[in-house]
C-alpha positions in Angstrom: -53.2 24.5 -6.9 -51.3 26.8 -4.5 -51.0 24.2 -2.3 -49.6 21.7 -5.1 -46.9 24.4 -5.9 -45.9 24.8 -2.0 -45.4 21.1 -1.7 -43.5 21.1 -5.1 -41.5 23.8 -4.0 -40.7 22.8 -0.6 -39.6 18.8 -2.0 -37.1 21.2 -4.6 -35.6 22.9 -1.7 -35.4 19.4 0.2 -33.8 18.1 -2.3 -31.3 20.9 -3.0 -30.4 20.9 0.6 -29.4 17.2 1.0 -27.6 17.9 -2.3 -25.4 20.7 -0.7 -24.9 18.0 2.3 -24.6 14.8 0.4 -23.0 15.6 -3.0 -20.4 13.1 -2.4 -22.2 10.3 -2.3 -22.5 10.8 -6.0 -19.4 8.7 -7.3 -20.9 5.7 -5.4 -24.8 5.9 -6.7 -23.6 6.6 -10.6 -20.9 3.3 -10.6 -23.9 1.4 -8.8 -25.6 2.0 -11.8 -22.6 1.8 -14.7 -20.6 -0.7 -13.1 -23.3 -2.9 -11.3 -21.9 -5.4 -8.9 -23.7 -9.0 -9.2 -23.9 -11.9 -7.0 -21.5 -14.2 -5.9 -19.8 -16.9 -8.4 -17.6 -19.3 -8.1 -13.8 -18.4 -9.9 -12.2 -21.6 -11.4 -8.2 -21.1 -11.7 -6.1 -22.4 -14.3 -4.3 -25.0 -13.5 -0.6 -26.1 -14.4 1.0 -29.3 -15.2 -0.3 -32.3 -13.2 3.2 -32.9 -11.9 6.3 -31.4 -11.7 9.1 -30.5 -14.5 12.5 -32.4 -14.1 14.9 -30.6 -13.1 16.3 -27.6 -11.0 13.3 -24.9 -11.3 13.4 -21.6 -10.4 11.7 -20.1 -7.2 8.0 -19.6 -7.0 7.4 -15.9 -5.8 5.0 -14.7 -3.7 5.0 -10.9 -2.5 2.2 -10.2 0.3 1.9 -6.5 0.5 -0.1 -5.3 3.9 -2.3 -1.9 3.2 -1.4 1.0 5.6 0.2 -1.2 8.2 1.8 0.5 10.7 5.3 -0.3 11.9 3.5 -1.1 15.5 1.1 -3.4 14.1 2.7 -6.1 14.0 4.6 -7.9 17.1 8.0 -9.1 15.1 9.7 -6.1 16.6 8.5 -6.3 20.3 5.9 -4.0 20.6 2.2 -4.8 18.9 -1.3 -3.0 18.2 -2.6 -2.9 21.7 0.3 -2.9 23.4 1.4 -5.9 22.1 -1.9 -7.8 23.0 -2.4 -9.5 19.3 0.6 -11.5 18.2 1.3 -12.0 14.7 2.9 -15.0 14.9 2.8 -15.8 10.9 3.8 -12.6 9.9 6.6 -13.2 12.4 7.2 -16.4 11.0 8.6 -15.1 7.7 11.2 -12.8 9.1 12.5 -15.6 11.9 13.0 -18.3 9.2 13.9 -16.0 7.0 16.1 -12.2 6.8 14.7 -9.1 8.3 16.0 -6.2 6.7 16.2 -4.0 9.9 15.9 -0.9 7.4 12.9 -0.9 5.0 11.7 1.7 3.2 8.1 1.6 1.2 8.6 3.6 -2.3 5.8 6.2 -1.4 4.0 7.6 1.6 0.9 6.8 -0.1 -0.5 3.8 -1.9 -0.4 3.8 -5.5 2.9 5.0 -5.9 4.6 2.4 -3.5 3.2 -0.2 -5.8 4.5 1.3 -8.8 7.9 1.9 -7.0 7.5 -2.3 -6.2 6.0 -4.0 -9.5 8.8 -1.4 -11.8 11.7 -1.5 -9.6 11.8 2.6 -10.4 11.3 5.4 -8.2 7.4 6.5 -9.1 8.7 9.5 -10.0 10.6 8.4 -13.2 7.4 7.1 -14.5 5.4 10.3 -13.9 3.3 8.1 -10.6 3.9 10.6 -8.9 0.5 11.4 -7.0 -2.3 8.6 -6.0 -5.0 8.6 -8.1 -8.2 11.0 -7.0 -11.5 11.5 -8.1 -12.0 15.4 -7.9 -14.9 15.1 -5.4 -13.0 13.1 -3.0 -10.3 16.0 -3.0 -12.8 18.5 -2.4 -14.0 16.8 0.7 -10.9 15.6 1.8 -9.2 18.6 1.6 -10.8 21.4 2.6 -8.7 25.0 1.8 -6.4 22.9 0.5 -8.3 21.7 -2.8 -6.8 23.1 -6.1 -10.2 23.9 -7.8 -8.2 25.1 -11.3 -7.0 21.7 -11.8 -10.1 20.0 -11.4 -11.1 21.7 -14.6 -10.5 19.3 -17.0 -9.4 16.5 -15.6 -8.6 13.4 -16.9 -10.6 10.6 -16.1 -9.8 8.8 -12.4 -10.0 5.4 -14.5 -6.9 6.7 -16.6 -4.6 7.4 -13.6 -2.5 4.6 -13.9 1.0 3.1 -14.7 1.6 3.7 -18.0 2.2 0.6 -20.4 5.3 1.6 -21.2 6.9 0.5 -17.7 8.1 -2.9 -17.5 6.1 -4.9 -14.4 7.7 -7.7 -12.5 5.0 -10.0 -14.8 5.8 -9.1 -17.8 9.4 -9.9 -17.5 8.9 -13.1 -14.9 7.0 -14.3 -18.4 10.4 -14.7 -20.2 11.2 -17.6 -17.6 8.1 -18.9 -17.5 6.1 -17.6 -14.6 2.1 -18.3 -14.2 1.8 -14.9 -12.8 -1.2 -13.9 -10.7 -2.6 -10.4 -9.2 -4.7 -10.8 -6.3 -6.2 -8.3 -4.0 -5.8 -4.2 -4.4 -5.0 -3.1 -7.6 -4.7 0.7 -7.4 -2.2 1.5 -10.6 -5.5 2.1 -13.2 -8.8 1.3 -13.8 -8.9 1.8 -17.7 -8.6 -0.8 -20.4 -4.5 -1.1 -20.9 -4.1 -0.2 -17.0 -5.4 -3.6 -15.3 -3.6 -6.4 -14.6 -3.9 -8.0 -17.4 -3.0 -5.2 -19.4 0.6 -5.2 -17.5 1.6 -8.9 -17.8 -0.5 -11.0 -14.9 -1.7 -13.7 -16.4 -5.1 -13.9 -14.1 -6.5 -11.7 -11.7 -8.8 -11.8 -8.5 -9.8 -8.4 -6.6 -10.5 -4.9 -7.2 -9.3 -1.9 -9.4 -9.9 1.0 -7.1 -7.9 2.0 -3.9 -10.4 0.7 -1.3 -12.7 -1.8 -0.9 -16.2 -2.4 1.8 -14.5 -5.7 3.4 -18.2 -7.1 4.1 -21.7 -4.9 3.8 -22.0 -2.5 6.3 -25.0 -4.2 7.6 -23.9 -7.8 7.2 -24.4 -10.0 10.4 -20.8 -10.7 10.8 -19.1 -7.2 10.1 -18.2 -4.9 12.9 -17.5 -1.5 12.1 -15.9 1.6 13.4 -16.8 4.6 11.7 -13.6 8.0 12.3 -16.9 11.0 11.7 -13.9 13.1 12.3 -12.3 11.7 9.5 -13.2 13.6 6.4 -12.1 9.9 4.3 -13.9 7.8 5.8 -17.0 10.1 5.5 -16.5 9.4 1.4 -15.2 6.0 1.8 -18.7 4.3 3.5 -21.1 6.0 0.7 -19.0 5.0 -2.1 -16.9 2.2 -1.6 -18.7 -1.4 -2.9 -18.1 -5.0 -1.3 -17.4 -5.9 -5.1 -14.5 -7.9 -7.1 -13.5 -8.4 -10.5 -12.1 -12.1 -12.0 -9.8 -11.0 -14.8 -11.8 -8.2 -16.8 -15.1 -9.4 -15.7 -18.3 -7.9 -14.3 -18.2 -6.7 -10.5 -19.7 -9.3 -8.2 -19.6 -9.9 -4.6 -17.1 -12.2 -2.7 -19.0 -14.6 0.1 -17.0 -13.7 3.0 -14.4 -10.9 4.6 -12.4 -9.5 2.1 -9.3 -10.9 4.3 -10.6 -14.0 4.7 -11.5 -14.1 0.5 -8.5 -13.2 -0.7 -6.4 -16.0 1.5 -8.5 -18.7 0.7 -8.2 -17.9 -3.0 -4.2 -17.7 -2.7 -4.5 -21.0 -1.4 -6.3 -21.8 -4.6 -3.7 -20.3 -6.5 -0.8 -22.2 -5.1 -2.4 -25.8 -5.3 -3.0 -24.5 -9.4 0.2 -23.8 -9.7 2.3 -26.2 -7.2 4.0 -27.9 -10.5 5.3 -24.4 -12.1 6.9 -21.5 -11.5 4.3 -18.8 -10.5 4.5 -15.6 -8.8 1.5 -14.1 -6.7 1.1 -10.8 -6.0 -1.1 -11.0 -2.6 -1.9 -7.3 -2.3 -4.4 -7.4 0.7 -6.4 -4.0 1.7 -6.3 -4.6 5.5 -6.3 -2.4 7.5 -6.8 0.4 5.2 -10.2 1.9 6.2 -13.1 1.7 6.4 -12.3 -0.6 9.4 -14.3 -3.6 9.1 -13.5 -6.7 11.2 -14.9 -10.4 11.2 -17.3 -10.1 14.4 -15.3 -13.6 15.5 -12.4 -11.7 15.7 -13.6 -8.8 17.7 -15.1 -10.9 20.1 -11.7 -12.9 20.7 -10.6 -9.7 21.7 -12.7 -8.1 24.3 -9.5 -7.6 26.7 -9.6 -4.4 24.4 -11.8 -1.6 25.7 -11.5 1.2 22.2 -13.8 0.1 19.9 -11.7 1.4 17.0 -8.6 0.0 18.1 -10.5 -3.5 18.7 -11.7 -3.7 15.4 -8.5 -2.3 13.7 -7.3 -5.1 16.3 -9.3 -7.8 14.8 -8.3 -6.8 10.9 -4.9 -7.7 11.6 -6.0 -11.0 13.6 -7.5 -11.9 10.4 -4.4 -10.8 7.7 -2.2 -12.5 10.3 -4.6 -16.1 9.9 -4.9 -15.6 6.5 -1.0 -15.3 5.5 -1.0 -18.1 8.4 -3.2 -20.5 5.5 -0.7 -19.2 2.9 2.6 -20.7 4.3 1.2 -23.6 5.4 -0.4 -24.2 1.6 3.3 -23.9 0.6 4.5 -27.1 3.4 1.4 -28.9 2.3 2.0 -28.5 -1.6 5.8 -29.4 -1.3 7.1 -26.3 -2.4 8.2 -24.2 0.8 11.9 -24.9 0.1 11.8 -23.4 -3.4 9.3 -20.4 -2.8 10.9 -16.9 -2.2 8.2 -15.2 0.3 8.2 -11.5 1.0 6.1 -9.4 3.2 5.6 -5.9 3.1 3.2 -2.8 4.0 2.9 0.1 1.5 3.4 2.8 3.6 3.1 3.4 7.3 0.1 3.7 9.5 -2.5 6.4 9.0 -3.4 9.0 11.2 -6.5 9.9 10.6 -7.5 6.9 12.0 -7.1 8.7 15.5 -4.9 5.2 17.0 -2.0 7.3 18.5 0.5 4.5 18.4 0.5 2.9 15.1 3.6 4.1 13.9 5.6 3.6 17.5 8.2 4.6 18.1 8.9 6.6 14.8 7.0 10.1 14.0 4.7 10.5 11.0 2.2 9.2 9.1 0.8 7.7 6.5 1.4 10.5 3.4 4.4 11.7 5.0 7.9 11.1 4.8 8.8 11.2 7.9 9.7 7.5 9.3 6.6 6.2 10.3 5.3 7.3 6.5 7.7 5.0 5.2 9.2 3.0 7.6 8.0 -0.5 6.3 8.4 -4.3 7.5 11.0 -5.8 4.9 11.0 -10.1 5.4 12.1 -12.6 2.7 11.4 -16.5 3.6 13.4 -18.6 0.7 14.7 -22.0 2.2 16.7 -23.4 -0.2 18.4 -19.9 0.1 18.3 -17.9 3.1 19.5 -19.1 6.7 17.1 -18.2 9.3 17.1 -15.6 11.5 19.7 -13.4 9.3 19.8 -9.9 9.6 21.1 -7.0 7.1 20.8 -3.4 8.6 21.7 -0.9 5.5 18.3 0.8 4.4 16.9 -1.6 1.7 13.4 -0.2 -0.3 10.4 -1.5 -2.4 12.0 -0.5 -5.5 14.6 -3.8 -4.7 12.1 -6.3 -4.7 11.9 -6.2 -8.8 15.8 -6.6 -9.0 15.6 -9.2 -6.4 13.1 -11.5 -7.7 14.4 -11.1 -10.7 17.7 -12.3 -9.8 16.1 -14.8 -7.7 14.7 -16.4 -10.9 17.9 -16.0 -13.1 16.7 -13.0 -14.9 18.4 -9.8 -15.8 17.2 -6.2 -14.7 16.3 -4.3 -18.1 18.9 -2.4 -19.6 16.8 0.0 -21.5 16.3 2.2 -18.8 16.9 3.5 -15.2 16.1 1.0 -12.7 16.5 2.5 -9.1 16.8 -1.2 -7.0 19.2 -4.0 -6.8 19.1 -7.6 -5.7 19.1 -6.8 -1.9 20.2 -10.8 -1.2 23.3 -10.3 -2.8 24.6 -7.7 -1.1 23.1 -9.1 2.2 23.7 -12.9 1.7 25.8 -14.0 -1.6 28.3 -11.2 -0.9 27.6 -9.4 2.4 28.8 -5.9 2.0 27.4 -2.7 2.7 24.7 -0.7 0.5 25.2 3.1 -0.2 23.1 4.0 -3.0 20.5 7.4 -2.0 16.3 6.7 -1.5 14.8 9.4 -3.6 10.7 10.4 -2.7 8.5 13.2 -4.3 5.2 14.8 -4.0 5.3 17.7 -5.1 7.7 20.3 -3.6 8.1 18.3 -0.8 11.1 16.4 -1.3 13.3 13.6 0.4 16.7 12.3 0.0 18.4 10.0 2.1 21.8 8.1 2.0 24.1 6.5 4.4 21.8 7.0 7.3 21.8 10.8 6.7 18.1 12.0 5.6 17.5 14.9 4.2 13.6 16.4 3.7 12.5 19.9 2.2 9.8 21.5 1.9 10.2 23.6 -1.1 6.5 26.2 -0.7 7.7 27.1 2.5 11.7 26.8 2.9 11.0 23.9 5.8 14.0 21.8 6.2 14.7 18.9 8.7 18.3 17.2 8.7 18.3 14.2 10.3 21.3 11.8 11.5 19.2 8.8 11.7 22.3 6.7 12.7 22.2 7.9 16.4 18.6 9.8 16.1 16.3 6.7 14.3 13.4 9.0 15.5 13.9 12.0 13.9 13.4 14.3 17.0 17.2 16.5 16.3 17.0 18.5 13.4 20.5 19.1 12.5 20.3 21.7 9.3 21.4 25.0 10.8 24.1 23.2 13.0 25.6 21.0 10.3 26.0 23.4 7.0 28.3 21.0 5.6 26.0 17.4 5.5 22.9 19.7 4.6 24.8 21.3 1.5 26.2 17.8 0.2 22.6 16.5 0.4 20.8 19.2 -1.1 23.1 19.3 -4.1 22.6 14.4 -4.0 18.7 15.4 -3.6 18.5 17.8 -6.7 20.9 15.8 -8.9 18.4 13.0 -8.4 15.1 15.4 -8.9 16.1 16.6 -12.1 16.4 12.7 -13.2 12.3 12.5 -12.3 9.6 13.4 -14.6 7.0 15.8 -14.7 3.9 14.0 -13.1 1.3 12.3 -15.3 -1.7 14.7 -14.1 -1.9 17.3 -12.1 -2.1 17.5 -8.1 -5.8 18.4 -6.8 -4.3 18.7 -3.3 -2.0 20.6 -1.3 -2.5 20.8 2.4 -1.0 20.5 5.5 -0.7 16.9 7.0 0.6 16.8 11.2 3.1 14.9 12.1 3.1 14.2 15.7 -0.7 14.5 15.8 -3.8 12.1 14.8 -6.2 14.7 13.1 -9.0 14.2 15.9 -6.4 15.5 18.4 -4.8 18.6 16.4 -3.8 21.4 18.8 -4.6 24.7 18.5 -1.4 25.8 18.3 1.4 25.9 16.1 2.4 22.4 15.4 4.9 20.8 12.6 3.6 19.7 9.5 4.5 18.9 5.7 2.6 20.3 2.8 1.3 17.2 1.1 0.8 17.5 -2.4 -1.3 14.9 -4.3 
């Protein structure tokens, strides 16, 4: 009996110890068992009229949105991940038959807001998005000192953390002109009955609800890996993420290939369903957000690259590249190239706790931050029948446009019921080319950002930080300028707060604030003092 009780004793202690070491892993095993994800089936799309309407029609829409796609990703702009190694060629593509907007801006430093800022035409923080929805015990893991224990106390729901219904999406209102309007990919702006897709005007949906997805199993023959351990993320991302998606408000079930390679064959799909009407996709990819998964096909055709990290973060873009490759060439074999507006975009900027150096090149920042390489963002429109190739427009242009501009673009007005923060960027830069002057606005917290004309202005309101940049001559944001130019800081301190006292309060209450590093990855932090903002979230 004695003996019983030591083994009984010794199995509670076990078990409270890999409790104390693996509580996070929680979140994962109790939606495994709520939410179960089942096998693969087949998803049938509706489809429209068997030929087309008579008639001038308005543009199809499709808006491809990269997930934490650094500025150096890509190879439009002359550099490229591995030192320009990986062409993008499609990506490319849209921008050289199309208009590069030499100045984009993505509405957040972090996901959920930016897509807020894009499907609402709004700054997030008019709507009360202000933060990117958290599970408590992914703060406490993530953050470290920096986790605000007091408001985890009651707090609401993660599944409730979304864009309230009473924002008007870019679906709801592309309805009024007849729009088949589909939501494929990330979802990100709520989880909860009245916060999916469905619930804010997309007519069908393909992809997931959460703010990350497992791109294959982890132990699937054709998935290479790279796991960040110094990445306190990615250590809660790889127990609790599923290879799962919904179709509309189904079940979970699992896709039966790459996530990448999923979600492009199904936009295929959706533009021979909808080749006879007017439809607008929203092709929200998760590459390459972490965990970093690639197809093992694309690793291999890579091997030039010696750092396993950046050769599979390598071989994610390979594959979003091919995949948005298959959606333009849909469009030429459908017919309907000439009369589809295209626009490619990332959320935000490259992360750094990834630990790739160079993602953001040349710009400093993150991911989270608002520095430029936070929010510095590709900006391309491809429309035919509309834009000449290979324009240009240079005066800073932001996500928060693309709801005025497709709007336009389908002969629709922007509502006049409340604020809305964008305009229809191809008027000012093709219809009537003239310059654009309106401020950029971003919140977290009591870190706050205003920027107009090229001047950019960033405090940091817990600690009296303050940067004034002239990003005219200094696009890099190494010359802060606010103790020699009194004059430019005190006329955009007085724009900034005239705008911040327009936002709301947000819709629930920050779990984080901790410092994030701007000029360093977080597996090569120094030791000594460093610049940093406080991120809130």
């Amino acid at each position: 009996m004695k003996r019983f009780l030591v083994i009984v004793l010794a199995l509670i202690a076990a078990g409270i110890w890999a409790f104390s070491q693996y509580w996070y892993y929680l979140p994962g095993i109790i939606s495994g068992i709520v939410d179960p994800v089942g096998e693969h089936r087949q998803v049938v799309w509706q489809s429209g009229p068997t030929e087309p309407a008579g008639g001038e029609q308005p543009p199809n829409i499709i808006l491809i949105v990269a997930d934490d796609l650094g500025f150096n990703d890509i190879t439009f702009y002359g550099g490229g991940i591995a030192d320009g190694t990986v062409p993008t060629p499609n990506i490319d593509a849209i921008a050289e038959q199309g208009i590069h907007f030499t100045n984009g801006y993505a509405g957040n430093g972090t996901c959920a807001p930016s897509r807020a800022a894009l499907l609402t035409g709004r700054f997030a923080t008019r709507s009360g998005f202000e933060f990117t929805p958290a599970r408590p015990e992914f703060a406490r893991l993530t953050a470290g000192d920096g986790y605000i224990a007091d408001n985890a106390e009651n707090y609401p729901p993660s599944d409730t953390l979304g864009l309230p219904g009473s924002e008007l999406t870019l679906a709801e209102l592309l309805a009024q002109r007849g729009y088949h309007s589909v939501a494929l990919g990330k979802w990100h702006l709520g989880e909860a009955e009245g916060y999916r897709p469905l619930d804010q005007g997309f007519n069908e949906f393909l992809g997931f609800l959460p703010g990350a997805a497992m791109f294959l199993p982890e132990d699937d023959a054709n998935a290479v890996n790279s796991k960040q351990d110094f990445d306190p993320i990615d250590r809660f991302l790889w127990p609790n993420l599923s290879y799962a998606v919904r179709h509309n408000n189904s079940g979970r079930f699992h896709p039966n290939s790459h996530m990448t390679d999923y979600f492009s064959r199904h936009a295929v799909k959706v533009i021979e369903a909808n080749r006879n009407r007017p439809f607008f996709l929203y092709l929200a990819y998760n590459a390459p957000h972490t965990p970093l998964q690639a197809e093992k096909a694309d690793y291999d055709a890579l091997a030039h690259i010696t750092g396993h990290t950046e050769r599979t973060y390598a071989g994610m873009l390979r594959g979003l590249d091919r995949g948005i490759g298959q959606v333009l060439k849909a469009l030429d074999d459908n017919g309907i190239a000439d009369n589809t507006m295209v626009i490619f975009t990332s959320d935000n900027g490259g992360a750094g706790y990834v630990g790739l150096p160079d993602l953001n090149k040349p710009y400093r920042g993150w991911k989270i931050t608002f520095f430029e390489g936070g929010i510095r963002a590709p900006y391309f429109f491809r429309w035919p029948e509309r834009i000449p190739a290979g324009s240009q427009y240079d005066p800073a242009v932001a996500h928060i446009d693309i709801f005025a501009t497709a709007l336009a673009a389908a002969g629709l007005p922007v509502p006049d019921d409340r604020t809305i923060d964008g305009v229809d960027v191809l008027d000012y830069a093709i219809t009537n080319p003239r310059p654009l002057r309106r401020p950029l606005f971003w919140r977290t917290g009591g870190y706050k950002v205003v920027q107009q004309d090229g001047w950019k202005l960033q405090l940091q309101e817990q600690n009296g930080k303050t940067w004034l940049f002239n990003l005219n001559v200094d696009p890099t944001e190494t010359i802060n300028l606010s103790e020699t130019n009194p004059d430019r800081l005190a006329k955009l301190k007085a724009l900034l707060y005239r705008l911040d006292e327009q936002m709301v309060e947000p819709l629930w209450p920050a779990l984080v604030e901790t410092p994030i590093s701007i000029d360093h990855t977080i597996d090569t932090l120094p030791e000594t003092d460093h610049e940093t903002i406080l991120w809130t979230n």
